[in-house]
N, C-alpha and C positions, 0 to 999 in steps of 0.2 A: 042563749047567752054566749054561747063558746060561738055560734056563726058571726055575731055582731063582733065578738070580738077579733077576730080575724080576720072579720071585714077590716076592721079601724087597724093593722097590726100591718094590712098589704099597703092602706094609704101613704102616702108621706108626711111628712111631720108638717105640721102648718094647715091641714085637712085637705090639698088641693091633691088635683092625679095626674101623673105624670105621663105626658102626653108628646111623643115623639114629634118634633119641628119637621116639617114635610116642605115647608114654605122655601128652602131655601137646596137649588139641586146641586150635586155633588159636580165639582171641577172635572173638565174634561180633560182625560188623557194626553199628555202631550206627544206628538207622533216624531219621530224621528229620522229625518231625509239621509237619502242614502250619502249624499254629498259629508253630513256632520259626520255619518258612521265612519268616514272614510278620513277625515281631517282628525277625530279622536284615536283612529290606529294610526296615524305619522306624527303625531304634536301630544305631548312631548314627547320625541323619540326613545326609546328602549332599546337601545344597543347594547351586546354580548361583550364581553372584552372581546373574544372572537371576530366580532363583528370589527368592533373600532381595530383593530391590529389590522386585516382583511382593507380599510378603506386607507387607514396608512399609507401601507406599500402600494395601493392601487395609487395616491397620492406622489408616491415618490416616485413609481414608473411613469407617470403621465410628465411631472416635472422632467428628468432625465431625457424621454422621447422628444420633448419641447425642447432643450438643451443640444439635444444631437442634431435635429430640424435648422436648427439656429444655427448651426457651426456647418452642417451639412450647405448650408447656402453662401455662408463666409467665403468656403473653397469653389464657388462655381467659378469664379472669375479665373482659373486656373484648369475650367475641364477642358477649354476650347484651345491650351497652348499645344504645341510639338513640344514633342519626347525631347529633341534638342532644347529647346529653352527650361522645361522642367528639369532636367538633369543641369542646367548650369544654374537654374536658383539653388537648388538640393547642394552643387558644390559649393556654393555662394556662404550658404548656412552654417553647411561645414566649415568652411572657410572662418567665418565667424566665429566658432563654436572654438576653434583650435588657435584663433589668436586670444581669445579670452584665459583657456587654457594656458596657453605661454604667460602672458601679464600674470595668470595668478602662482603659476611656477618660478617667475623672477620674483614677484612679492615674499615665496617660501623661502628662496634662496636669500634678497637682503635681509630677511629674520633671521635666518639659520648662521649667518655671516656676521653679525652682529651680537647676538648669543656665543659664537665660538669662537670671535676674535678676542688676541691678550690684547689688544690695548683696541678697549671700543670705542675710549673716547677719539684715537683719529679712523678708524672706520666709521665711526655716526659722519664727522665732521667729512666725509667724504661723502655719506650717502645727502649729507646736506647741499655743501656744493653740486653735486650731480641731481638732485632736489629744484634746487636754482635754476638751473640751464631748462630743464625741462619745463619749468612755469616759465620762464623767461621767453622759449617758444612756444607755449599757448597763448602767452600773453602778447606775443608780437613784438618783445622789446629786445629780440637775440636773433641774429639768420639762422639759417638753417639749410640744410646738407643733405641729400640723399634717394636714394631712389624713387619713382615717382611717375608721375603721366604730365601730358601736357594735353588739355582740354580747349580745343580750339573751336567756336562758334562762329560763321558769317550769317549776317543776317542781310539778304539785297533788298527783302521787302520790307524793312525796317518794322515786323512783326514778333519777334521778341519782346516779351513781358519782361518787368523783373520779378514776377511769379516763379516764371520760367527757370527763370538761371537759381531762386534760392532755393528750386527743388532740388540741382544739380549739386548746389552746394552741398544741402542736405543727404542728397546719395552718398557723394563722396565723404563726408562725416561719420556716415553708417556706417560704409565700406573700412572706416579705418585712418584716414587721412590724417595727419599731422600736423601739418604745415600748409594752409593754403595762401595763396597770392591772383588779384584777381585783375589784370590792368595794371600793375603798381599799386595797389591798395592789398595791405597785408590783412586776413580774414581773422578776425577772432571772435570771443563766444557773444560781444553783442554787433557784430557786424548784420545790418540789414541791408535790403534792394528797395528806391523807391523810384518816384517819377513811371511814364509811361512806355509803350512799344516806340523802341527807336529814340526815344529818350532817359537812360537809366543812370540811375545814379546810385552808387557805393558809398554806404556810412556820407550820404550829401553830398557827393565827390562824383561829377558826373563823367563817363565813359563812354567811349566811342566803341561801336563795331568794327571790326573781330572782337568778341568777349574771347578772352584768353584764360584760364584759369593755371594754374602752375602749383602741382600738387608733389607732395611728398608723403609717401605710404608704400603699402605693397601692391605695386601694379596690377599683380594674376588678383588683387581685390577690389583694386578700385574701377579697371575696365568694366569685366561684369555688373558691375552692380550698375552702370551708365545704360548698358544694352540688355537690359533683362526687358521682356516685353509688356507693353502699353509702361517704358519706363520714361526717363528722359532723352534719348533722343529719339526713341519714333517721336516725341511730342513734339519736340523742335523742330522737325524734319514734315511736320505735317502744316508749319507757318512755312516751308518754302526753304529753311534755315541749312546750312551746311553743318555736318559734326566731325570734328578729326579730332580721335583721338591718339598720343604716341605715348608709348613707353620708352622711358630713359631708368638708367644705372644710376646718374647724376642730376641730381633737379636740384636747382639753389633757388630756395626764396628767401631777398635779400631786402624785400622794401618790411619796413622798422616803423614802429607807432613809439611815441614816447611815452616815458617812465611818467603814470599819472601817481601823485602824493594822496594817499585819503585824507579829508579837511576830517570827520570823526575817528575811520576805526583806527585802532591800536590793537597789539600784538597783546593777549591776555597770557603769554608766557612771560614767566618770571627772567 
């Protein structure tokens, strides 16, 4: 009695016997290439603060070395000059650096003159009228007075661009120039060059060779800056072109553009 019953007590319930599923074989292990082992230790990356600080500044030296490569190549065009010519750009800059200087020591001064004059209202009215004259010679509508060069061009092979000449113009701007006059056509800030070699023409005003240019500035600035090398006149000089340049004491550029009326603006002071 007690063997039957513990036969029926190991059965399962419902009389039937349990019997392990053999029919169906177990999944094969999946193997793993050495290629994924290698792509799970870079993605997603695990970097240290360490780490990322570390690639930063490797980041910001490489930018920097890239930066000094790029400026390093800017100045070749200057490895191949003489000492002479590099020492007169160096004065050139200088040159520049100490008229800038001055302009900004006169601007202290009309402030300081103005603040400590008793009566500012006729000091303004003088920095006004002297205000006037100076736009009156930007503007081409005043002559003008003063030391200067005279830029002289022949051209036999009728090879002059007006390219050409509005680099020259452009030096001289750099350099400082005030007052320019180019043939009798007075230069101001939208004066162009157009037409071809041997045929040029000023603000549509066409000129014959000798280009004459009639400049007022400071000469020791505006010579240099014509003869600094691969500048304006080796380039003129290599169509065949003649360059004479002269310094004067006295340079009058006397040809006058007229007083144009704005059809809009107005004066937004009261």
């Amino acid at each position: 009695m007690n063997n039957d019953e513990n036969s029926r007590s190991e059965q399962p319930e419902g009389g039937a016997s349990a019997v392990p599923d053999t029919s169906v074989p177990p999944p094969p292990a999946t193997e793993v290439t050495g290629r994924q082992r290698l792509k799970a230790g870079l993605w997603p990356p695990r970097l240290s603060r360490a780490q990322l600080i570390v690639a930063v500044l490797l980041f910001g030296l490489g930018l920097g070395l890239a930066i000094q490569v790029r400026s390093t190549s800017d100045d070749s065009a200057l490895r191949g000059a003489r000492q002479e010519d590099l020492v007169r750009i160096l004065d050139e800059v200088d040159d520049r650096t100490q008229r800038l200087e001055d302009e900004k020591q006169r601007l202290d001064d009309q402030r300081t003159e103005l603040e400590n004059s008793s009566d500012q209202a006729e000091e303004a009215r003088k920095q006004t009228l002297e205000k006037e004259r100076q736009l009156g010679i930007l503007a081409g509508t005043v002559a003008a007075q003063g030391p200067g060069i005279t830029l002289t061009i022949t051209d036999p092979a009728r090879a002059v661009a007006p390219d050409m000449l509005l680099d020259a113009l452009q030096e001289l701007r750099a350099a400082g120039a005030e007052a320019i006059e180019v043939n009798g056509v007075r230069v101001v800030a939208n004066t162009y060059f157009s037409g071809g070699a041997g045929d040029v023409q000023v603000d549509g005003k066409k000129i014959e060779a000798p280009y004459e240019f009639t400049v007022i500035g400071k000469p020791q600035d505006l010579e240099p800056a014509l003869n600094i090398p691969g500048g304006v006149v080796q380039t003129l000089e290599k169509e065949q072109a003649t360059v004479l340049v002269e310094r004067s004491d006295d340079i009058v550029v006397d040809a006058l553009r007229p007083a144009q009326r704005p059809d809009y603006a107005r004066s937004s002071s009261p």
